[in-house]
C-alpha positions in Angstrom: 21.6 9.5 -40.6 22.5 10.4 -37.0 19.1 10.7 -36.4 17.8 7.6 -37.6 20.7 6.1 -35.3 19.5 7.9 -32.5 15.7 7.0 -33.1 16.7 3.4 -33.3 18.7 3.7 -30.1 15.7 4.9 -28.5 13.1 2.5 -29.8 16.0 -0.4 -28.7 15.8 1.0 -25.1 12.3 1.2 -24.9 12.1 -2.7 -25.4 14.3 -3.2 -23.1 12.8 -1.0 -20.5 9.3 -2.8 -21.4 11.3 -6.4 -21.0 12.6 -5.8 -17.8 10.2 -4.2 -16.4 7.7 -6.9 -16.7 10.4 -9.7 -16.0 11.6 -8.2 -12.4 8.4 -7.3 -11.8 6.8 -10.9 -12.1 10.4 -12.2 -10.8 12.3 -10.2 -8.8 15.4 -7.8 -9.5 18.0 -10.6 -8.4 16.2 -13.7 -10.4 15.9 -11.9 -13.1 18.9 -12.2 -15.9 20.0 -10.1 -18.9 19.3 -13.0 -21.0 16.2 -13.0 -20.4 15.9 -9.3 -20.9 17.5 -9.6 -24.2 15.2 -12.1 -25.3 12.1 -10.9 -24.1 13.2 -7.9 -26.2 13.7 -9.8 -29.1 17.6 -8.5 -29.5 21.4 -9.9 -29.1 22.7 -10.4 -25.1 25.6 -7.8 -26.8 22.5 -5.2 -27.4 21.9 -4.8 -23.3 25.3 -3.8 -23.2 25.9 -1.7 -25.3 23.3 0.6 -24.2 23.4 -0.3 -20.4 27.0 -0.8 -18.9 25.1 -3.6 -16.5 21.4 -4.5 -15.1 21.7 -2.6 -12.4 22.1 0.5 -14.7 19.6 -0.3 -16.9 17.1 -0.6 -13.5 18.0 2.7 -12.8 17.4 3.8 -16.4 14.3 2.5 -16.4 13.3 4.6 -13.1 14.6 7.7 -14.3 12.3 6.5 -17.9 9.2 5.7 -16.1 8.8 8.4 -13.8 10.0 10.8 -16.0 7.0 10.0 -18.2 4.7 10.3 -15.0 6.3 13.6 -14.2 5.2 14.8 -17.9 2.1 13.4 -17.7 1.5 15.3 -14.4 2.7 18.3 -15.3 1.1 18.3 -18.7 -2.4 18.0 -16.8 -1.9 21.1 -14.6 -1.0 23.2 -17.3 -3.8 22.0 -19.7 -6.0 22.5 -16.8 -4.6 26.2 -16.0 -4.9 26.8 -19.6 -8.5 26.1 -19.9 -8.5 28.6 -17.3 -9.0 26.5 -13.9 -8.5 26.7 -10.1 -5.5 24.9 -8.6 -7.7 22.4 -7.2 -8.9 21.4 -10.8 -5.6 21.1 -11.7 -5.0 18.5 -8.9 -7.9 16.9 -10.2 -6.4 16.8 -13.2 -3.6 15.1 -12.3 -5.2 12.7 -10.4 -6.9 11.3 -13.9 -3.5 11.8 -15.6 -1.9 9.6 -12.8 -4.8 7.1 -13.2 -4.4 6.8 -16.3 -0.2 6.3 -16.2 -1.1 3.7 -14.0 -3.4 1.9 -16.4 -1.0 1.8 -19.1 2.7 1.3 -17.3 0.6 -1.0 -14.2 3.6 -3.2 -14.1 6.5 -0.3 -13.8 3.8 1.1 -11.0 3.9 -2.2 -9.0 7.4 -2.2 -8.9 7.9 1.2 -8.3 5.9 1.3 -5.5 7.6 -1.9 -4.1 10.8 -0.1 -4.0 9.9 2.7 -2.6 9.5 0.8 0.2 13.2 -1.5 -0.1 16.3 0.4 1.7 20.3 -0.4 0.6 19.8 -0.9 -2.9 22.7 0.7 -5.2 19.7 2.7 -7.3 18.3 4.1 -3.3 20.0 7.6 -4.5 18.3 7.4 -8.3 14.7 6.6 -6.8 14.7 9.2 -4.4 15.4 12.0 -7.0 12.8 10.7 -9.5 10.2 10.1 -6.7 11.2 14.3 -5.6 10.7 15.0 -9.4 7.2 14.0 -9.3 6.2 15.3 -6.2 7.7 18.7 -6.8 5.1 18.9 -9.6 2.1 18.6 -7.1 3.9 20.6 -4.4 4.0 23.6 -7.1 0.6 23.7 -7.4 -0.3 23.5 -4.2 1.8 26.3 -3.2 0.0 28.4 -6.2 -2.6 27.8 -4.5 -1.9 28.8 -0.9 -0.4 31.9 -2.4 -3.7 33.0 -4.4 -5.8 32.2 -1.5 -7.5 29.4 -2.9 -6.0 26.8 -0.6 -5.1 27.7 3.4 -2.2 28.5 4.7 -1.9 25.9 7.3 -1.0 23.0 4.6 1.7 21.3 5.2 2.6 21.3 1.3 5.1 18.4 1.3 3.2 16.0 3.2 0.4 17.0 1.0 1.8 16.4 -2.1 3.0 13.7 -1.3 -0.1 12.3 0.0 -1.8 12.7 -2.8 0.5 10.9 -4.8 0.6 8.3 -2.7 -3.4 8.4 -3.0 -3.3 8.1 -6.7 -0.6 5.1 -6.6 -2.2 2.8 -4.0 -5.7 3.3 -4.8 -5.1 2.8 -8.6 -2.9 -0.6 -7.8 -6.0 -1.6 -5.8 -8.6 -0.8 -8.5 -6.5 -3.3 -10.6 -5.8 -5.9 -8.0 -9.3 -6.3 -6.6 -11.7 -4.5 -8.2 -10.4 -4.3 -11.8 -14.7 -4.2 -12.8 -14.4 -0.2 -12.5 -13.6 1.9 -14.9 -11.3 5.3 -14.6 -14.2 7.4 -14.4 -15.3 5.7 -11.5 -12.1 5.5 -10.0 -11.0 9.7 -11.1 -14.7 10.3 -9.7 -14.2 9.0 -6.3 -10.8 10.4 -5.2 -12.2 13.6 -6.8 -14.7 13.6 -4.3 -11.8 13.1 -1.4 -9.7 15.8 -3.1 -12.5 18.9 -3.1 -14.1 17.6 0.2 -10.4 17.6 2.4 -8.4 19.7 0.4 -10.4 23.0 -0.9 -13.4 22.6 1.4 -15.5 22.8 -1.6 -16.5 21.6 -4.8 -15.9 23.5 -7.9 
């Protein structure tokens, strides 16, 4: 039974996460309303409540949710990738498509979590920047794998790196959908692979 409860919790928050993130994406944290949450999410005003003590909690919630998921995805892809027995820059090219392909499915939690990346003085600040670290630690680890097997040189600067290419991934996947939405993922993955083996390893393979 306390299972079930706790699977039906979590299904509950997920359509609230998936409400709000599309309404305060297409209107704006402040014009946005928990009615409207609650109703996009097909459940009771009381529902939002009980799981989220305000909106501004259940923005942060939905941060923590939606880059969590990205970290997994990430992290998932380097160590399928070093499973299958390949170099630290295939792993980065693995994440690369996993990132892609976050972005293609969650493009609406992307836009907005882009667009506050760049806000300052908002109550979540602290939240995103964690989350946002969480991520990037993932791409800084492999990076500093490889600088320490040789594979990568010594003189990156693994922070700015890593977050450089995650940066990469996010705005060039939000302008594959904005403008040129005609190309596929393979096309997209293929041309920032290119940009990854040619500036970061030097080579290909």
């Amino acid at each position: 039974m306390e299972r079930s409860s706790t699977t039906r919790r979590q299904a509950t928050r997920q359509k609230l996460y998936e409400a709000a993130v599309t309404l305060i994406a297409e209107k704006g944290f402040s014009a946005t309303t928990v009615d409207e949450i609650a109703e996009r999410a097909g459940v009771a005003k009381g529902t939002v409540y009980y799981n989220f003590k305000s909106k501004t909690e259940l923005f942060e919630e939905l941060l923590r949710h939606g880059v969590g998921l990205l970290t997994a995805s990430l992290r998932s892809a380097a160590d399928g990738s070093a499973a299958r027995g390949g170099t630290r820059v295939a792993a980065l090219d693995a994440m690369i498509r996993a990132g892609l392909v976050f972005i293609d499915r969650y493009p609406a939690f992307t836009q907005l979590y882009v667009a506050e990346l760049w806000r300052t003085n908002r109550a979540w600040q602290g939240t995103l920047l964690v989350v946002r670290q969480e991520a990037v630690a993932v791409v800084e680890e492999v990076l500093r794998e490889g600088v320490a097997n040789g594979e990568l040189s010594e003189e990156i600067d693994i922070q700015l790196t890593a977050a450089a290419l995650v940066g990469m991934v996010l705005v060039a996947a939000l302008d594959w959908q904005a403008f040129q939405p005609e190309r596929s993922i393979d096309d997209v993955h293929s041309a920032l692979s290119l940009l990854l083996y040619g500036r970061v390893s030097g080579r290909r393979g």
